[in-house]
PDB file of N, CA, C and O in Angstrom:
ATOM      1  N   UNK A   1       7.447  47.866  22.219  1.00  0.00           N
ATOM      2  CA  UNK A   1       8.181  47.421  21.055  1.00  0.00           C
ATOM      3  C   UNK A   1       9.337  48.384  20.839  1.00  0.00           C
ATOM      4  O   UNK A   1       9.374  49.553  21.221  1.00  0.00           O
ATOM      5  N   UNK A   2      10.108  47.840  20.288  1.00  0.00           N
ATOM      6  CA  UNK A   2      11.737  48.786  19.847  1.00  0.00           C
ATOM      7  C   UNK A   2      11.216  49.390  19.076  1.00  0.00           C
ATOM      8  O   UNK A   2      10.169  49.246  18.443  1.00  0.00           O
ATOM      9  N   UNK A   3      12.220  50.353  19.124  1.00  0.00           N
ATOM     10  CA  UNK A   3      12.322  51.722  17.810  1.00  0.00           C
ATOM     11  C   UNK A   3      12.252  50.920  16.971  1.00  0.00           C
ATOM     12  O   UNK A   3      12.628  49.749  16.923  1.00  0.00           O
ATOM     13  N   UNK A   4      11.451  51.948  15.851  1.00  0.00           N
ATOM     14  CA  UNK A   4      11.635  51.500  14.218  1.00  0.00           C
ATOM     15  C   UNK A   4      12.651  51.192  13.146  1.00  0.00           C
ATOM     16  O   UNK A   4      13.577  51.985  12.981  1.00  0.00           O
ATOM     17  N   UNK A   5      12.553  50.070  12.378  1.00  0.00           N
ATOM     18  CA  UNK A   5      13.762  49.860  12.192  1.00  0.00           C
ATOM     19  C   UNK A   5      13.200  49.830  10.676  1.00  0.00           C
ATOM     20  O   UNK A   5      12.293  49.010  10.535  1.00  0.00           O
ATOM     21  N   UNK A   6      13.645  50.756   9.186  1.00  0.00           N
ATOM     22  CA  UNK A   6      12.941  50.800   7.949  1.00  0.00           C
ATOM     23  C   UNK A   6      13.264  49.342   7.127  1.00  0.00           C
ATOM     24  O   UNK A   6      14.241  48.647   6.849  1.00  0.00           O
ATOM     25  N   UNK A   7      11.852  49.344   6.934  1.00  0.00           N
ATOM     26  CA  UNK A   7      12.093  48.271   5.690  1.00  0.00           C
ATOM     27  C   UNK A   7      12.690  48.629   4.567  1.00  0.00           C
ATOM     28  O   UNK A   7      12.816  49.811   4.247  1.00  0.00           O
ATOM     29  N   UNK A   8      13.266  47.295   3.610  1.00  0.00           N
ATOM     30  CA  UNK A   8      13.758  47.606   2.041  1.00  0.00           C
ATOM     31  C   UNK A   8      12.611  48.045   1.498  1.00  0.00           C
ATOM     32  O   UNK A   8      11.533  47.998   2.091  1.00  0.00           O
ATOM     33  N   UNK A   9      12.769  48.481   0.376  1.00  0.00           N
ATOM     34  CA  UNK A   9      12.098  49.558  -0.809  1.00  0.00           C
ATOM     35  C   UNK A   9      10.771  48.150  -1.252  1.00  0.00           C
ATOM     36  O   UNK A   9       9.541  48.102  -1.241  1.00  0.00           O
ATOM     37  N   UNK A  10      12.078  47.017  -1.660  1.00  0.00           N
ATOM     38  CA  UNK A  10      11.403  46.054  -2.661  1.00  0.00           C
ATOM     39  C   UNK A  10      10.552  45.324  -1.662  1.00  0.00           C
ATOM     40  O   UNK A  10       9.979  44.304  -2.046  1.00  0.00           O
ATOM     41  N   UNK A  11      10.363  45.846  -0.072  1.00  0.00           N
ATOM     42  CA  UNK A  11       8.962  44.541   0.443  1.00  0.00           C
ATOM     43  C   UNK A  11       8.156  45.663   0.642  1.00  0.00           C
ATOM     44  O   UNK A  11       7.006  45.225   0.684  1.00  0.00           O
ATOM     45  N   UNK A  12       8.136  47.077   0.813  1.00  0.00           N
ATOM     46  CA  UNK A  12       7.053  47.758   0.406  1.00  0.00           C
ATOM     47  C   UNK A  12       6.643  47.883  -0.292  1.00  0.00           C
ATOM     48  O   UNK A  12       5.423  47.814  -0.145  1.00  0.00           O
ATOM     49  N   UNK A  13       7.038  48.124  -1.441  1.00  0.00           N
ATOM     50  CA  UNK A  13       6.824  47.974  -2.463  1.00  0.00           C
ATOM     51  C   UNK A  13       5.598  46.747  -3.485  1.00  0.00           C
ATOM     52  O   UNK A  13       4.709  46.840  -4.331  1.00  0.00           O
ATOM     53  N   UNK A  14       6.547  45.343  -2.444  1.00  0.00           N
ATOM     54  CA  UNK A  14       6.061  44.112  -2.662  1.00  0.00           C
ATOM     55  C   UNK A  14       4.031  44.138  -2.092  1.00  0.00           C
ATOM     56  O   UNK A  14       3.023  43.583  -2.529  1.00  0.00           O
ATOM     57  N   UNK A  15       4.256  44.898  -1.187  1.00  0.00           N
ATOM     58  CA  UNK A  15       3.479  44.777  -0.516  1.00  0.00           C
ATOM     59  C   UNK A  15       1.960  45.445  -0.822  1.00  0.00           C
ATOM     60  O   UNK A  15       0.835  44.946  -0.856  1.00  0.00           O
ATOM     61  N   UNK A  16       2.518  46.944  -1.050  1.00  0.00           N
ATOM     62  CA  UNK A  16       1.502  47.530  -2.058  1.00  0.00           C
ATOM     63  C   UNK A  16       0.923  47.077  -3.186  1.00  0.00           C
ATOM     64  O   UNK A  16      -0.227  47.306  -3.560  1.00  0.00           O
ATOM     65  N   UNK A  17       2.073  46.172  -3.930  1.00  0.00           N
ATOM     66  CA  UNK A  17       1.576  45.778  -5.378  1.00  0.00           C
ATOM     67  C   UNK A  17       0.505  44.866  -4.914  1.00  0.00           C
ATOM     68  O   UNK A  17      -0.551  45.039  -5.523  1.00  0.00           O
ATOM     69  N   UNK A  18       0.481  43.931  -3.993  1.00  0.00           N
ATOM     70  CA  UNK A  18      -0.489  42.847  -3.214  1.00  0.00           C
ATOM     71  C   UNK A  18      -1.558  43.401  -3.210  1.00  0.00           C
ATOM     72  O   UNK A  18      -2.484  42.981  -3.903  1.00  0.00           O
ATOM     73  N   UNK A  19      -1.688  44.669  -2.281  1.00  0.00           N
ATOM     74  CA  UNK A  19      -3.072  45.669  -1.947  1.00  0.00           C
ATOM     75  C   UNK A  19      -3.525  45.801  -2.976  1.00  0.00           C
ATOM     76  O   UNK A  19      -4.564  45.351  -3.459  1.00  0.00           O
ATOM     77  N   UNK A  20      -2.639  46.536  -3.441  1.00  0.00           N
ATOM     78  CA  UNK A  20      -3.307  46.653  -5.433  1.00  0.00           C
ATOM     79  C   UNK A  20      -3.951  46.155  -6.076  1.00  0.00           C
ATOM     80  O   UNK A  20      -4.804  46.730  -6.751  1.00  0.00           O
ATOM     81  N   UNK A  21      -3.656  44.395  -6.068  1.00  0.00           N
ATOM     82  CA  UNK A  21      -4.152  43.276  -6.916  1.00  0.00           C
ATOM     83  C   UNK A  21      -4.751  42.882  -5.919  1.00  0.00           C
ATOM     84  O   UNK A  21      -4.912  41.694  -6.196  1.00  0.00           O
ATOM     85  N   UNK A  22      -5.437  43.126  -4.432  1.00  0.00           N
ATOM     86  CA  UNK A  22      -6.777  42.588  -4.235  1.00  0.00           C
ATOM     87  C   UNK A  22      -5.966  41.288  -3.684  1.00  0.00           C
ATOM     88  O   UNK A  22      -6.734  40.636  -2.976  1.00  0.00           O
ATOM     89  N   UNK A  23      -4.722  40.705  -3.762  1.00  0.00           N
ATOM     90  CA  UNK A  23      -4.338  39.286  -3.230  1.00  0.00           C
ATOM     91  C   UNK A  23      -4.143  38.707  -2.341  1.00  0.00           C
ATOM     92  O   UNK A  23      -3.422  39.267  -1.516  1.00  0.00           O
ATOM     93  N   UNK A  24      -4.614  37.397  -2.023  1.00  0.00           N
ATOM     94  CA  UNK A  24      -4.609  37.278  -0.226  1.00  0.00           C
ATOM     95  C   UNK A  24      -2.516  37.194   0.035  1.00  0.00           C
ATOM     96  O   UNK A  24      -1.748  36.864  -0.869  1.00  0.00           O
ATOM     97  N   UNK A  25      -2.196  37.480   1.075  1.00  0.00           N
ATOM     98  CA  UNK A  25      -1.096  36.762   1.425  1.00  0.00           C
ATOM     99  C   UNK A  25      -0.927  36.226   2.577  1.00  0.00           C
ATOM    100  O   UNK A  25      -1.901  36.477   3.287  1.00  0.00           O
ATOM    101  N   UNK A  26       0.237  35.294   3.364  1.00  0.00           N
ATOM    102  CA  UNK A  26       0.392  35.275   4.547  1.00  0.00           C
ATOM    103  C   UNK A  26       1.276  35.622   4.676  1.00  0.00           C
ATOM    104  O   UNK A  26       2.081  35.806   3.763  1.00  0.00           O
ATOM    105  N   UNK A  27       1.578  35.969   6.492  1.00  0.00           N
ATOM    106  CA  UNK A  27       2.506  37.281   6.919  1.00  0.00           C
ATOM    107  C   UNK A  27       3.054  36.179   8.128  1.00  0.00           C
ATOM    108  O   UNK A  27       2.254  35.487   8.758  1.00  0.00           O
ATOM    109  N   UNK A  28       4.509  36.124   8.350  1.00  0.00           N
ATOM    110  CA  UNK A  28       4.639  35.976   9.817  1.00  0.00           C
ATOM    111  C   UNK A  28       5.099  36.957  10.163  1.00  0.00           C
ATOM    112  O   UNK A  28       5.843  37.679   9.499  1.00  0.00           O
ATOM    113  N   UNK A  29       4.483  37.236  11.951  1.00  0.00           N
ATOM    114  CA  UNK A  29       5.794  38.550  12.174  1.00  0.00           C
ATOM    115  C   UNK A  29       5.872  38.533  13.693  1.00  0.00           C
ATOM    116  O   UNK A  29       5.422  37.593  14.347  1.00  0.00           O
ATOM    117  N   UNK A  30       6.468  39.623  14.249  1.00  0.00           N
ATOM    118  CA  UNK A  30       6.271  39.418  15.983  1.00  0.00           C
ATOM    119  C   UNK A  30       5.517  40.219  16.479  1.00  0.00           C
ATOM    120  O   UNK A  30       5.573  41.424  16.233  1.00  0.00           O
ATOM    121  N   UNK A  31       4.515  39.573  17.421  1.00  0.00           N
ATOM    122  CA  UNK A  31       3.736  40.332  18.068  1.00  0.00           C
ATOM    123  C   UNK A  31       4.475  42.080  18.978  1.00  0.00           C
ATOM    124  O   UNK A  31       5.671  42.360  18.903  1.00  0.00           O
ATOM    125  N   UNK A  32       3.669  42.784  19.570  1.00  0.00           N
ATOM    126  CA  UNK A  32       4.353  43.495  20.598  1.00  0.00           C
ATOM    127  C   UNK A  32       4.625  42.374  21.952  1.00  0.00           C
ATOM    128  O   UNK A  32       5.604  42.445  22.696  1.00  0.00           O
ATOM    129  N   UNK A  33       3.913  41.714  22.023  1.00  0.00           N
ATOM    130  CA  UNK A  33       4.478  40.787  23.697  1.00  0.00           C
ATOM    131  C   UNK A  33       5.336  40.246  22.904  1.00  0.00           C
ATOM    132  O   UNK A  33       5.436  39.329  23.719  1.00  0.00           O
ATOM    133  N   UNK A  34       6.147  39.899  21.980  1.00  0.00           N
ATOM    134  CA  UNK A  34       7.324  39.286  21.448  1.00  0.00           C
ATOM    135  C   UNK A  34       6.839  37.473  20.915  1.00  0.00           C
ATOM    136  O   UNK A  34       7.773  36.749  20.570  1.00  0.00           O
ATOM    137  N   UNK A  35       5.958  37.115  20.903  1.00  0.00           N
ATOM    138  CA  UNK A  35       5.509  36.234  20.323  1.00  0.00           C
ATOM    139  C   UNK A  35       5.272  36.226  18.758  1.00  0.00           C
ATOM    140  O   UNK A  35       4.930  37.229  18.132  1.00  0.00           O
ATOM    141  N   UNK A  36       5.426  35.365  18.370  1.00  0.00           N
ATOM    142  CA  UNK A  36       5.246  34.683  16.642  1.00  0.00           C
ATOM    143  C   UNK A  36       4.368  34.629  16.369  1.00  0.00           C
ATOM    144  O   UNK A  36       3.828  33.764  17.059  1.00  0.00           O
ATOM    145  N   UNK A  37       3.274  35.305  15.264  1.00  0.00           N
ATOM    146  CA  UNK A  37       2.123  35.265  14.827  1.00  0.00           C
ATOM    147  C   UNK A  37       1.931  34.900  13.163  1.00  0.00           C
ATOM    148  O   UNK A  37       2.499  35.338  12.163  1.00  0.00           O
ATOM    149  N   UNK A  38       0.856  33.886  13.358  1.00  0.00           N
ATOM    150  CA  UNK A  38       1.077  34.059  11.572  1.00  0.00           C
ATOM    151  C   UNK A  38      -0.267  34.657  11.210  1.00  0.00           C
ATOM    152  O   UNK A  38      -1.126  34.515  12.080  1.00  0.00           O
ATOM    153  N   UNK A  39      -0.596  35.238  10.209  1.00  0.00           N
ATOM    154  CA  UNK A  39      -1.957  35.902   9.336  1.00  0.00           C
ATOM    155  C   UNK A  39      -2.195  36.000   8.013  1.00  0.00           C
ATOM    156  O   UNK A  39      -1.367  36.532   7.274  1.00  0.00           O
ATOM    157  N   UNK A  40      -3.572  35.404   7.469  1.00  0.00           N
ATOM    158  CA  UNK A  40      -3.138  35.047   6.367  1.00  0.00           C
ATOM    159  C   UNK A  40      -4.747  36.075   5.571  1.00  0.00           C
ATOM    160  O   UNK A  40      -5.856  35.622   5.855  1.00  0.00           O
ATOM    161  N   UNK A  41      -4.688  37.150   4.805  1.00  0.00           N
ATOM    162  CA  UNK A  41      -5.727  37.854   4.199  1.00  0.00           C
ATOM    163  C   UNK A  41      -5.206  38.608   2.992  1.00  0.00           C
ATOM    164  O   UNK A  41      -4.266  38.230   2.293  1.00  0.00           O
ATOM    165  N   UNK A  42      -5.973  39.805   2.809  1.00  0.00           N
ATOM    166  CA  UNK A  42      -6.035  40.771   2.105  1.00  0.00           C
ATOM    167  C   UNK A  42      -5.357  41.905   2.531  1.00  0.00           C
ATOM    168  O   UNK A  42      -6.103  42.443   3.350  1.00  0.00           O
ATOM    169  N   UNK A  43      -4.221  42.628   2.396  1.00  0.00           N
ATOM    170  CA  UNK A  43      -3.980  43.829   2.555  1.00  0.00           C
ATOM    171  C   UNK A  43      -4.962  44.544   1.588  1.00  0.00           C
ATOM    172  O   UNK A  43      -5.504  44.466   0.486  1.00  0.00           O
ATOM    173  N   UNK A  44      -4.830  45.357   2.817  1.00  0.00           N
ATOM    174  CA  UNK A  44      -5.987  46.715   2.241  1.00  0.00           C
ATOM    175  C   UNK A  44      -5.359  47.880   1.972  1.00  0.00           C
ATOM    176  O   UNK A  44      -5.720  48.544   0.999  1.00  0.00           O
ATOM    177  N   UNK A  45      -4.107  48.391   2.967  1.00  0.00           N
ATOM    178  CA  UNK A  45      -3.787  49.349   3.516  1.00  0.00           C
ATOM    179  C   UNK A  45      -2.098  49.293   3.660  1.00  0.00           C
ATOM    180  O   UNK A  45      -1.611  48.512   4.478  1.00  0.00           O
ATOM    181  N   UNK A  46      -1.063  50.319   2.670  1.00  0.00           N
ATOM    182  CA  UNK A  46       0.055  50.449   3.678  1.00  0.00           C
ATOM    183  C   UNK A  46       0.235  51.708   3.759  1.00  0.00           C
ATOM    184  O   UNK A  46       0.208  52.548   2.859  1.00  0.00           O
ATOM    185  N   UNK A  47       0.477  51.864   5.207  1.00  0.00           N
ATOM    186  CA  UNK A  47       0.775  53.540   5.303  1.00  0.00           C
ATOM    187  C   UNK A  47       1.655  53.921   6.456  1.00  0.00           C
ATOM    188  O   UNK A  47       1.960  53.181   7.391  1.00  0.00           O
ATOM    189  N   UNK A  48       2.043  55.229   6.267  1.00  0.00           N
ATOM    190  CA  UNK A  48       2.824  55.171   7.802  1.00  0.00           C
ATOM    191  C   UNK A  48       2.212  56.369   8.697  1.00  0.00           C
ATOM    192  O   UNK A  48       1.739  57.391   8.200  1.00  0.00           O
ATOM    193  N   UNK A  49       2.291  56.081  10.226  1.00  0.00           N
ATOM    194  CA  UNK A  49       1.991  56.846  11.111  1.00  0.00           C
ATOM    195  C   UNK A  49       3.086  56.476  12.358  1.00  0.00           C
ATOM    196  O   UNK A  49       3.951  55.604  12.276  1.00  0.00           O
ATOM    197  N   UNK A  50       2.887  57.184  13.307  1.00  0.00           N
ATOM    198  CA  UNK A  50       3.696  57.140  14.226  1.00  0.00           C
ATOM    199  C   UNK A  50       5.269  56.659  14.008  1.00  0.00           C
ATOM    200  O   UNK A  50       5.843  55.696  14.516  1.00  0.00           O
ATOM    201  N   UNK A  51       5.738  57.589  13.141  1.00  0.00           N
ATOM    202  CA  UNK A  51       7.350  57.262  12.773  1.00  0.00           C
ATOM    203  C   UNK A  51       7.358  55.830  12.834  1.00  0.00           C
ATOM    204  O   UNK A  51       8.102  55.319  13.672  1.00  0.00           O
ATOM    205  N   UNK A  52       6.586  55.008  12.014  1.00  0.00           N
ATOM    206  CA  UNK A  52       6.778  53.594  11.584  1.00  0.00           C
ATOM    207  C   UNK A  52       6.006  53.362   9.789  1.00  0.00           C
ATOM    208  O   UNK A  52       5.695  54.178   8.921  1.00  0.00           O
ATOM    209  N   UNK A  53       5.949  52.142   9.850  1.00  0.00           N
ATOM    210  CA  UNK A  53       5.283  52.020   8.294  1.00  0.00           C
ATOM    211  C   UNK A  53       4.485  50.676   8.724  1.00  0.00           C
ATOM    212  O   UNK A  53       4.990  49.727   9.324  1.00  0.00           O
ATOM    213  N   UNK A  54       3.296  50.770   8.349  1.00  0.00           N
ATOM    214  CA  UNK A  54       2.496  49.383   9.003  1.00  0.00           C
ATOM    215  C   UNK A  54       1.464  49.499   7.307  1.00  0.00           C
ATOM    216  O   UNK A  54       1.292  50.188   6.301  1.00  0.00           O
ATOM    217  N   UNK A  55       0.946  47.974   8.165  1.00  0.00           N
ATOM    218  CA  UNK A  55       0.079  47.319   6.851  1.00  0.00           C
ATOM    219  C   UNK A  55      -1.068  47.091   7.791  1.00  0.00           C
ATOM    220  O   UNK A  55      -0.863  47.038   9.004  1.00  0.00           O
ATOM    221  N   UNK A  56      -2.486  46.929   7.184  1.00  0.00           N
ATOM    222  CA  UNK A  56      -3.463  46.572   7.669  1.00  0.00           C
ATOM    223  C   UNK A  56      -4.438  45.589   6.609  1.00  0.00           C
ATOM    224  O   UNK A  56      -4.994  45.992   5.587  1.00  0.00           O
ATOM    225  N   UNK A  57      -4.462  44.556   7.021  1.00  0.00           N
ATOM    226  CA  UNK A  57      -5.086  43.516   6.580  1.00  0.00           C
ATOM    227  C   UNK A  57      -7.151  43.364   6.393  1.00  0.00           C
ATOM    228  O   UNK A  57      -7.811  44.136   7.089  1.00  0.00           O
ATOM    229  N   UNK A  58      -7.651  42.705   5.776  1.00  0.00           N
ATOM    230  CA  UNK A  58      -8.732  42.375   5.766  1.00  0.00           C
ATOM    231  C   UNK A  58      -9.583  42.160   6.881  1.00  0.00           C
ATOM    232  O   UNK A  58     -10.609  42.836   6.800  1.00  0.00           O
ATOM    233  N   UNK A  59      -9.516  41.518   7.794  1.00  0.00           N
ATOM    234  CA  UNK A  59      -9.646  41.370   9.341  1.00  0.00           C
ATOM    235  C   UNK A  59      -9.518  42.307  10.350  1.00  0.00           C
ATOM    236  O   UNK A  59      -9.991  42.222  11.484  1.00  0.00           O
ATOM    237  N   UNK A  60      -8.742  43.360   9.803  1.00  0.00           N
ATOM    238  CA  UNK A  60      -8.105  44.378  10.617  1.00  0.00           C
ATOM    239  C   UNK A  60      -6.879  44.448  11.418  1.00  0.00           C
ATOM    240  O   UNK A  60      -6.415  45.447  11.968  1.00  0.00           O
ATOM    241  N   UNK A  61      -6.231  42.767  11.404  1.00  0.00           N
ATOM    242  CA  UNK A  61      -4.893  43.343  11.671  1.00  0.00           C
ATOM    243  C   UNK A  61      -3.961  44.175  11.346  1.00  0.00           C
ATOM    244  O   UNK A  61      -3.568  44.488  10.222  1.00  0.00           O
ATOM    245  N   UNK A  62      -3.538  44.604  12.602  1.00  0.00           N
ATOM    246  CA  UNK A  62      -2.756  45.645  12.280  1.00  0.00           C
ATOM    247  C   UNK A  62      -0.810  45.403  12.301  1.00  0.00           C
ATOM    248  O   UNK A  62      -0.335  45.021  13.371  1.00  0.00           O
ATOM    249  N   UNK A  63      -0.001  45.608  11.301  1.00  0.00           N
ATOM    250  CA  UNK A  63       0.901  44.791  11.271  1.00  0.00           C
ATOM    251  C   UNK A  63       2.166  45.671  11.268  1.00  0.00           C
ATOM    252  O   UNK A  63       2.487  45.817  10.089  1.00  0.00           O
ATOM    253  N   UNK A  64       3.180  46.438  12.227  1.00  0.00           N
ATOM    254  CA  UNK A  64       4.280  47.085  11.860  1.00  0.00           C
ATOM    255  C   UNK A  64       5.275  46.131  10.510  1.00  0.00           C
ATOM    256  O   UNK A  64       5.573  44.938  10.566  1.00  0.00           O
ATOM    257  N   UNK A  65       5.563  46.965   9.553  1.00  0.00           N
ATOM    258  CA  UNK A  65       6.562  46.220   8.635  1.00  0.00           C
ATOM    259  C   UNK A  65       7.539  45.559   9.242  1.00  0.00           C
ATOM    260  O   UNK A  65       7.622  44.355   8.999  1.00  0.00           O
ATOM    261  N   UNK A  66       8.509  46.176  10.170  1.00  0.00           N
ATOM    262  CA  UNK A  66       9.215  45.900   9.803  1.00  0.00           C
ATOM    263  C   UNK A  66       9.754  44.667  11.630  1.00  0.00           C
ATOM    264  O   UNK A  66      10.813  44.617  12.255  1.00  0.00           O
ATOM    265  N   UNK A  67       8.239  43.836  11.869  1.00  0.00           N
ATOM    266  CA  UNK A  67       8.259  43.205  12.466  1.00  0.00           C
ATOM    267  C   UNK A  67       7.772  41.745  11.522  1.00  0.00           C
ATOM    268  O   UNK A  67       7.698  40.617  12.009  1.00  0.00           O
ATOM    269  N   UNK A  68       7.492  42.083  10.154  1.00  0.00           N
ATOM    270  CA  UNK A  68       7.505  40.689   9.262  1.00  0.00           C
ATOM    271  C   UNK A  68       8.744  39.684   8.982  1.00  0.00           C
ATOM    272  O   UNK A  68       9.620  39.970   8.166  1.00  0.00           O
ATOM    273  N   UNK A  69       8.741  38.761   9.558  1.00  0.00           N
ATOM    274  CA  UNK A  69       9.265  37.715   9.599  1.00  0.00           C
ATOM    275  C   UNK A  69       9.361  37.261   7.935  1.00  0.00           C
ATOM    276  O   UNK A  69      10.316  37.422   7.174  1.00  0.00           O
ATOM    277  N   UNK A  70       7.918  36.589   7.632  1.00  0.00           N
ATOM    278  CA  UNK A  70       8.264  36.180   6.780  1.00  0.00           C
ATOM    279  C   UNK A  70       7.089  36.169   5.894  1.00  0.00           C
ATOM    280  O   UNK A  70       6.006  35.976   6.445  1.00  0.00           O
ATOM    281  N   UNK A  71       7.110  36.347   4.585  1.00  0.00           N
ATOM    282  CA  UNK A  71       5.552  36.793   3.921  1.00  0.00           C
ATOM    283  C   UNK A  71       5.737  36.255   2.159  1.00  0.00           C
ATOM    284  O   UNK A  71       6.762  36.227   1.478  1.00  0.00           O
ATOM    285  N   UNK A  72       4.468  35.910   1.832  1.00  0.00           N
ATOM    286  CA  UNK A  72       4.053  35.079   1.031  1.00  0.00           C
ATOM    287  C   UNK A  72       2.751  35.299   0.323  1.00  0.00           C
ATOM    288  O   UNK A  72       1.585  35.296   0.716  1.00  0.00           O
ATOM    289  N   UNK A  73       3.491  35.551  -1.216  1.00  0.00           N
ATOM    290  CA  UNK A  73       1.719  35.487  -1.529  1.00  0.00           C
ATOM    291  C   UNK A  73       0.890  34.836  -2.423  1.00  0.00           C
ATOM    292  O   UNK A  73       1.461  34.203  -3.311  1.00  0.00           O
ATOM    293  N   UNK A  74      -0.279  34.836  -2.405  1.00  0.00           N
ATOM    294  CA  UNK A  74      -1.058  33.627  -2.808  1.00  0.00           C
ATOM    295  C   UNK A  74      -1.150  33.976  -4.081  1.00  0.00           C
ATOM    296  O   UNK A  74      -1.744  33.250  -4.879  1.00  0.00           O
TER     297      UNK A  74
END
């Protein structure tokens, strides 16, 4: 996958508040083989490691930010 590229303030942000409130959402984003994935749960988790910022879902996907396409919440 390419270098990291930072997300805006307001979808981390967005995103945490989700974790927070326990709310399911769905996520599209791109895989690492470059394919389109959609996922639809609970964030549990946003944090950053490896000079990126990722989310981790209910299921355990694991999701770089700033490969979200497009996200929605319930």
């Amino acid at each position: 996958m390419s270098n990291y590229t930072p997300v805006s303030c307001e979808l981390y942000d967005h995103l945490e508040a989700i974790a927070t409130l326990k709310q399911e959402c769905s996520l599209t984003y791109k895989q690492e083989n470059g394919q389109w994935a959609k996922a639809r749960g609970k964030i549990v988790d946003v944090y950053a490691a490896d000079g990126a910022d990722w989310c981790k879902l209910s299921d355990d996907t694991v999701i770089r930010l700033d490969q979200i396409e497009d996200f929605e919440s319930n």
